[in-house]
N, C-alpha and C positions, 0 to 999 in steps of 0.2 A: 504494500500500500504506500503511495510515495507523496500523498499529497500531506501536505503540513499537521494537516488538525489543531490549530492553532485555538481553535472554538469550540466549544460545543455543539454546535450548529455541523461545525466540520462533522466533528466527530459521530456525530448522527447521519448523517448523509455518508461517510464513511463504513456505517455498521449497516444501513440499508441495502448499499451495492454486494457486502459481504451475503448478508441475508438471501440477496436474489440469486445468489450465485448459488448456496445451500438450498432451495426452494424452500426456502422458510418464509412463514408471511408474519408473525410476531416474535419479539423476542423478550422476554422474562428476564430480568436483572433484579434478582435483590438486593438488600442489604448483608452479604452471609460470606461465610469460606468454609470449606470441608470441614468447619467444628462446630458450625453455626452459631459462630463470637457474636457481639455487639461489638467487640470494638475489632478491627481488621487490621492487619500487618497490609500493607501498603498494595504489595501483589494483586490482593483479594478488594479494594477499595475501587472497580473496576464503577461502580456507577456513580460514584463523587466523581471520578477522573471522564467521565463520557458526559454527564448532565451539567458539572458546574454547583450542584448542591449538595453540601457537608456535610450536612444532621447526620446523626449516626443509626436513622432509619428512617429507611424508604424502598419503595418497589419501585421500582423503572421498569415500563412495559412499551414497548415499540412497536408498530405496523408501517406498511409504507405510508399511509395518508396521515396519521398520526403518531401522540407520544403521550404518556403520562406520568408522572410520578407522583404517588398516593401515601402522603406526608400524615400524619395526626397533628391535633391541635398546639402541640410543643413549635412543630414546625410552618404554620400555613406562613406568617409572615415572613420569615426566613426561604424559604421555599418558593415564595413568590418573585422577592428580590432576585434570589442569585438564579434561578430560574429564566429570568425574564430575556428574551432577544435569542433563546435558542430553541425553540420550535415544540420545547416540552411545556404542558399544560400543568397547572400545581392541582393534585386531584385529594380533595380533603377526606379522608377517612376518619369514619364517625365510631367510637366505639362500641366494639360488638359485631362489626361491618369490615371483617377480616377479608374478606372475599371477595370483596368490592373490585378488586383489580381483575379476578376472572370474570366477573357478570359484566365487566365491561368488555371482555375478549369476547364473551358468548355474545355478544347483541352484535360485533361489529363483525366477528369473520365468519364466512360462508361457510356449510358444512363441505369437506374435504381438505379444509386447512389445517398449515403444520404450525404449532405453537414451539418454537425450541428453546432451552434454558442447558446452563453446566448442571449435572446431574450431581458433580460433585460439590456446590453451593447449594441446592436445593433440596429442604427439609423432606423427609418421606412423608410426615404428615401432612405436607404443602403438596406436594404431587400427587398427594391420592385424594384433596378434596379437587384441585385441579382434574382430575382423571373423574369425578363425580359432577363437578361444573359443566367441563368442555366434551364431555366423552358423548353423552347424550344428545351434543346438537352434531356430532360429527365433525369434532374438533380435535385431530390426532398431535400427541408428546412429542418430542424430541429430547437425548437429554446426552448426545454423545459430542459432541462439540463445545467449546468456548470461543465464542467468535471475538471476543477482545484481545487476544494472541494474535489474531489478524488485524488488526487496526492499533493495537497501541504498543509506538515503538518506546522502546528505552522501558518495557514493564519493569518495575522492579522485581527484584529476585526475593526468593522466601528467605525470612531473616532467621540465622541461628547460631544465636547467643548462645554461651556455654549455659549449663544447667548446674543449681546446687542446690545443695540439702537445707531444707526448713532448719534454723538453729535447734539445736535440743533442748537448749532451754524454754522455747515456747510449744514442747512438741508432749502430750501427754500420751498417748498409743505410739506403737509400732504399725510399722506396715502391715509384717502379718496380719495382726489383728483388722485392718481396715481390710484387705482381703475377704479374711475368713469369712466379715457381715455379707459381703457383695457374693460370695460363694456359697452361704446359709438361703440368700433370697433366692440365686440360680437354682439349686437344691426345691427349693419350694416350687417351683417354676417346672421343674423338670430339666430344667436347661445345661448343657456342658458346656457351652460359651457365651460370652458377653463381650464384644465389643464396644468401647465406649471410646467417644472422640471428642465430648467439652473439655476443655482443659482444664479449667479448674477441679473438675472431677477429678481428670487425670492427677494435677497437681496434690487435692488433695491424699488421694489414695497413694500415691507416691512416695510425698511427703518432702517434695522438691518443690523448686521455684524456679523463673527464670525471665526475661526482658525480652524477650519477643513479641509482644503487644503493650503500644501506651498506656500507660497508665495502671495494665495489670498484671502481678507478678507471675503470670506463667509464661508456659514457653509451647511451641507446636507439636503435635504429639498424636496419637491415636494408642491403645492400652486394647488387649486383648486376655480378657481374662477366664482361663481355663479352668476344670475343676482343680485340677492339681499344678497349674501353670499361669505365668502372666507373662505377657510380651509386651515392652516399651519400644514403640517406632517413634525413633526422633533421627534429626541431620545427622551424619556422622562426623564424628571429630567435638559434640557439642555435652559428653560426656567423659570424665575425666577417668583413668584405671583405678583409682581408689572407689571413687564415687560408683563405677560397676560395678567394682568387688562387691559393695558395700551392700548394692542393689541385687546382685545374683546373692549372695545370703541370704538377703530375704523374699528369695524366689522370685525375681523380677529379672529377665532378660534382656537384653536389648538387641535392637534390630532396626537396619538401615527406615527411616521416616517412609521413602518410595514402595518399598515391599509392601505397603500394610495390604491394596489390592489384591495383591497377587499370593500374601498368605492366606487371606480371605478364605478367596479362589480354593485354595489348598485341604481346606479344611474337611472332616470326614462327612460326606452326602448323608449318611444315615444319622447323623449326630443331632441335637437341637440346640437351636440359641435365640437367647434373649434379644429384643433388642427396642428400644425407645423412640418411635417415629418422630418424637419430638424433637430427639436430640442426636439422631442421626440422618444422613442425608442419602436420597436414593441412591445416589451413587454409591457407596457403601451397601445398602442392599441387594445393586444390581451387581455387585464382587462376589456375594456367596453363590452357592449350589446353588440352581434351582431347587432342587430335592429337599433339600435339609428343610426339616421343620420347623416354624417359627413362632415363637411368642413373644407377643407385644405387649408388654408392662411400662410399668413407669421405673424409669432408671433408680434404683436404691443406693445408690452412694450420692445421689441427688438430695435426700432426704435425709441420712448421715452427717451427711457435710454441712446441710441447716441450723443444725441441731447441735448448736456448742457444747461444749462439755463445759462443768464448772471452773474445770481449770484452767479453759481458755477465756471465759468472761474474765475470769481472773488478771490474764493479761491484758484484755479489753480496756477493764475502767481502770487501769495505768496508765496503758494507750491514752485513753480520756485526759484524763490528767494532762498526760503531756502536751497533746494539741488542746486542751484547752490553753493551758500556761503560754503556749504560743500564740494562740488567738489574740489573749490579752495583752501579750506584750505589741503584738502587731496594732488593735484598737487601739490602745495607747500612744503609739507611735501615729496613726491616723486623724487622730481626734487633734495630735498636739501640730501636726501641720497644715491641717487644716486652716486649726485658729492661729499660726502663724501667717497666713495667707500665701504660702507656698503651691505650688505648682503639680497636682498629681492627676495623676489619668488610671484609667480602669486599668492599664498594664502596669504602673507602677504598683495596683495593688494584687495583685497577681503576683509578679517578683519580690514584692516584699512578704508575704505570706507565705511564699516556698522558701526564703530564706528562714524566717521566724522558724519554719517546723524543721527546715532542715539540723536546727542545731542539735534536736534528741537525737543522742548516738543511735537510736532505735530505728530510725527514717529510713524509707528508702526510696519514694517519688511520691508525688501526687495521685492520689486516686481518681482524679478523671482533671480536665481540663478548668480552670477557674473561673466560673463565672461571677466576674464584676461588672454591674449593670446599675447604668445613673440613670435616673426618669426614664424616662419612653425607652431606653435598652432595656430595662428592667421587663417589659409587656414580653418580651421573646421569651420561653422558658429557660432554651438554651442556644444563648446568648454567647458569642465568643470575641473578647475584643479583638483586633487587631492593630498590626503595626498601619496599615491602611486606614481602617475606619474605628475609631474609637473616642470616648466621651471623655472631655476635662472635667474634673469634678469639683464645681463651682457655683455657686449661685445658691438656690432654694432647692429643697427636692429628697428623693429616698434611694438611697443608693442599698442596693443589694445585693450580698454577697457569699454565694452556694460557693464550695470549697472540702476539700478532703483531702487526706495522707493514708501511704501504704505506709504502714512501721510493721515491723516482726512480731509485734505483739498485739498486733489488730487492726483494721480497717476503719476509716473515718468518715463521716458526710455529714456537712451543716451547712442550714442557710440561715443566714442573720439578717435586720435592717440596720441602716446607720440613717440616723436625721444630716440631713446638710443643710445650712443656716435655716431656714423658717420650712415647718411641715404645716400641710395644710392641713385643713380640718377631718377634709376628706380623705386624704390618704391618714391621717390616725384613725380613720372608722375603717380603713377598708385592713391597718395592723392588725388593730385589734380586733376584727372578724376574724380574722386568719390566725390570730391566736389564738380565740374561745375553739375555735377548732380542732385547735393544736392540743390544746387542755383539753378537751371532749374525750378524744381518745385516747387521749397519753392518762387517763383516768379511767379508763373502763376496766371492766372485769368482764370473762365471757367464758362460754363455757372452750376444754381442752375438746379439742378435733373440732374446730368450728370452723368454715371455709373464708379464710382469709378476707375474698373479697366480697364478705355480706358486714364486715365492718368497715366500710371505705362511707355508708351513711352517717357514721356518727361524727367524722370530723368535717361534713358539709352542711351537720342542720343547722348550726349557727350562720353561716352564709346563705343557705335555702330560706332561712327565715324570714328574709328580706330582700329575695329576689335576685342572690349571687350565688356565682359555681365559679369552677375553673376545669380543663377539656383534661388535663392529665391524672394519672393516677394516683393516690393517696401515700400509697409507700411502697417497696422495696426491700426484697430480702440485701443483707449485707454479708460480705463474707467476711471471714477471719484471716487478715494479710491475703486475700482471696480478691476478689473483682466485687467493685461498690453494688453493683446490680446482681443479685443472686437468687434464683429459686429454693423451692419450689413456690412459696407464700409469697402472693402478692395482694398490698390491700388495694384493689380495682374495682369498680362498679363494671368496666370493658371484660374484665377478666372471668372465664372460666370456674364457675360453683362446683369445682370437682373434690374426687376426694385427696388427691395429689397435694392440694392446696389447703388441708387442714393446718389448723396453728397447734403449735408442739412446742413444748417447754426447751428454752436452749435457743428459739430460733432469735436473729436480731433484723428488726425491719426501722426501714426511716417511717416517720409522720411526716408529712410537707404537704399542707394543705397553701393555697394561695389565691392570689386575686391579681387580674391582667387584665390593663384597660390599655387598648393598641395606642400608641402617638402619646402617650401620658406618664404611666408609672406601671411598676409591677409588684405583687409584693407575696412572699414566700416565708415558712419559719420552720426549720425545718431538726428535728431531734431524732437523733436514734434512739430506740425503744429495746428491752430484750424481754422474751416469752419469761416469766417469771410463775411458779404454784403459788396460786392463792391461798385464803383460809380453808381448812376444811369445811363441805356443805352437803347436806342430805341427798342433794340432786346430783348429785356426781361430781367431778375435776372441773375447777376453774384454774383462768390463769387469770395473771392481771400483767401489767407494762413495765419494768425498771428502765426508768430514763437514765441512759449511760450518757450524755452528752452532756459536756461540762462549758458551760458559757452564757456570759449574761444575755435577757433580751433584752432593748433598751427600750428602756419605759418612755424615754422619750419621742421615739415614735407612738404611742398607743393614744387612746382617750382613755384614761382607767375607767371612766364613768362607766363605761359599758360594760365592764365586767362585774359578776355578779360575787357577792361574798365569797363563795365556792371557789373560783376563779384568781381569786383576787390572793386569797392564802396558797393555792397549790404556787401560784409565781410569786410569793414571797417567800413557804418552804422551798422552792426550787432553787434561789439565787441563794438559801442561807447556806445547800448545800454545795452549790457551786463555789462562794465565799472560803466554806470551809476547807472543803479540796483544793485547790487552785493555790490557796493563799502560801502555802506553804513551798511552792514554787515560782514563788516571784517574793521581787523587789522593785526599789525605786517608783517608777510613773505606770511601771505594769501594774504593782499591786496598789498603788493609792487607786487607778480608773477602775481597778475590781472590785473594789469597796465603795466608789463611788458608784457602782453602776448595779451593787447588789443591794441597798440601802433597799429597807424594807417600806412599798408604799406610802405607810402613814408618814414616813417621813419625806416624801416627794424623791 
């Protein structure tokens, strides 16, 4: 292909000609790579680099006459900017409305057409409702080609970082034993293999780490696990001779990353294996035997890996601690340059806040991208400044700021407000909605095995009450030095009432309820929670919320008036225990603004 591709535009007109040449009349791009990550090593980031738009999900679907890519409400305005001048439409998907992107293939192509996608990005569970949408009007798969190998020169190659062992100090089990659970469930199952390809899984069960994806400690990998055998396919060269030893001790093999197909392939016809459509991708199905028998569960070290042990919460609200004591040093430092009428931008608080956490010996990157958003950037959910376009933060207004750290002893995610000179009235009613919300839940008690997202109502009634929502979801499983977005619990109203998504003691999910008014402000509060047993009760297991996150909200964004008694104590017990943890790690202007900023309401 020799023409430039300079555009987006190019590069669609570029995947068209490739298209007509494969007689293929649409083509399927997700957001995905053979692990089906959220976040993508560069290779696999094939529909950022052809569309022109970032978010870190979206469906890109092509035909000749058209284009679309079917964003959720995090992204329409984002999606529409970077979008704009290259021939793709921003197509909003509503939640619960998954499938939106086929019923727009089923209405437009004639029955005899080829829909084609990489088989090796695309979920089996997405192929087989696709094969339930398109099958019926006479709309035939493809899934053996990647036609972005034809059009985009210079792809980046797969990155492969050396891999190492989770510290032992933050490690409570052995491998084995995480094994033995995943071969207790195959056992129930009937099943003699399990292949699994999320990384983190992998990571967990490992018990390794490694930097082949921003922002989260794993590394590329696919894990084949046998009754009495496990195989690790990673790069070669990207595992050390000890770090093998160490691994073949405890019955873990390794083997070149490229095999993992063609062991597949290999495997005994008459045998059975597990396997999780959610979390494996056709391509990987269409490697085994035909033959071999198949059962489809929900992946169990999915639900393992939720489910912290006491001894990793342990590490957790240390973790806390620490990015708290960072936070406040960094507020501190914000608030004082501020009001010396100094000069900062959304990037300088990005860079300052990776430095603050960098200084725990315990760090080791940011857990996703930093969003700092002044007024109207604030409306985007996920908002990213840049060296291009980014906000001085100056004048009146609500600056907002989501942020996280990976450390060895837990994973982090908060969203705070900051006041910048005069808050209006209205954005302190729209705080403090988003607060009573934030209280609502981070106070509930519910019963154990309850589906995560039938509580995503209680942190929107205060906002419902008076005629506000917001399009994303309420929280987020988090992992342990693990990836910030983690299954299986999600609290979603979009999301699936299954039983996969029960709440189970151990798990750790964000609360981030919010309010987004487009061209004006945004506003976000955002706390991690961990599954904690309640008191005992006649009616069976309850659990209730321990808020692990340690940092003030500032009251000065709020209207306290709004909050009711109830309310109003849970966020003064909250700041006394923030006060109390924290204080002990700091000094000078970090610990006087922690004290200023935990002062108990009656005292303003």
């Amino acid at each position: 292909m020799s023409q430039a591709l300079s555009t987006p535009a190019d590069r669609l007109a570029a995947l068209r000609t490739v298209m007509r040449e494969h007689a293929i009349d649409a083509w399927w791009l997700p957001s995905s790579d053979p692990h089906n990550s959220e976040y993508l090593p560069e290779h696999w980031a094939g529909r950022a680099w052809l569309s022109g738009f970032d978010g870190s999900v979206g469906t890109l679907v092509v035909t000749q006459e058209a284009a679309g890519m079917w964003v959720d409400s995090r992204y329409f305005v984002q999606a529409e900017a970077q979008l704009a001048g290259s021939g793709i439409a921003m197509m909003k998907l509503v939640q619960g409305q998954a499938t939106a992107p086929m019923a727009w293939l089923a209405e437009r192509l004639p029955a005899g057409a080829t829909i084609g996608y990489d088989a090796q990005v695309v979920a089996l569970a997405h192929a087989s409702q696709m094969e339930e949408i398109l099958g019926p009007v006479g709309i035939a798969q493809r899934g053996d080609l990647d036609l972005l190998d034809a059009i985009w020169p210079g792809r980046p190659a797969l990155p492969a970082q050396p891999l190492y062992a989770q510290p032992a100090a933050f490690r409570d089990e052995t491998r084995p034993e995480r094994l033995a659970r995943v071969r207790a469930a195959m056992t129930e199952q009937g099943a003699d293999w399990h292949p699994i390809s999320t990384l983190d899984d992998i990571a967990w069960l490992t018990q390794l780490r490694g930097d082949d994806v921003a922002y989260n400690p794993v590394f590329l990998a696919h894990l084949l696990v046998g009754r009495e055998t496990a195989t690790l396919f990673v790069a070669p060269g990207t595992v050390e001779a000890e770090l093998e030893a160490a691994l073949a001790a405890d019955g873990i093999d390794i083997a070149p990353y490229d095999d993992w197909r063609a062991h597949l392939a290999a495997l005994p016809a008459e045998s059975c294996v597990l396997l999780d459509p959610a979390r494996l991708t056709l391509g990987t199905r269409q490697a085994l035997p035909t033959e071999m028998a198949v059962v489809e569960a929900f992946q169990p070290s999915t639900l393992d890996k939720g489910r912290k042990t006491d001894q990793e919460l342990a590490h957790v609200r240390r973790t806390m601690e620490a990015d708290g004591a960072a936070l406040c040093r960094f507020f501190a430092w914000l608030e004082q340059a501020l009001a010396r009428g100094e000069r900062v931008t959304e990037l300088d608080v990005e860079t300052r806040l990776r430095e603050e956490r960098a200084r725990d010996p315990h760090f080791v990157s940011e857990s996703f991208n930093t969003i700092a958003a002044f007024n109207a950037n604030g409306a985007l959910p996920h908002y990213r400044a840049t060296p291009e376009a980014h906000a001085v933060i100056e004048g009146n207004g609500l600056l907002l700021i989501d942020s996280g750290g990976q450390y060895h002893g837990g994973t982090t995610d908060i969203t705070r407000m900051v006041p910048v000179g005069e808050v209006s009235a209205a954005q302190r009613e729209d705080c403090s909605l988003v607060l009573k919300g934030t209280i609502a839940l981070s106070r509930a008690q519910f019963p154990q095995g309850i589906a995560a997202p039938r509580l995503d109502a209680i942190a929107r009634a205060p906002l419902w009450a008076i005629g506000r929502d917001y399009g994303h979801g309420t929280g987020h499983g988090v992992g342990y030095f693990l990836n910030v977005h983690e299954g299986p619990q999600v609290i979603s109203a979009g999301a699936p009432v299954a039983p996969h998504t029960a709440m189970r003691a151990g798990m750790i999910t964000s609360i981030e309820p919010g309010v987004y008014r487009p061209g004006q402000w945004g506003v976000r509060i955002e706390n991690l929670v961990a599954n904690r047993p309640a008191e005992a009760s006649d009616f069976g297991d309850f659990l209730r919320f321990e808020t692990l996150t340690l940092c003030p909200i500032d009251t000065r964004c709020l209207d306290v008036a709004l909050l009711d008694a109830a309310e109003a104590d849970w966020l003064d017990a909250y700041h006394a225990e923030v006060r109390e943890r924290l204080a002990p790690h700091l000094e000078g202007d970090a610990l006087a603004w922690l004290e200023a900023r935990t002062r108990p309401l009656a005292q303003g």
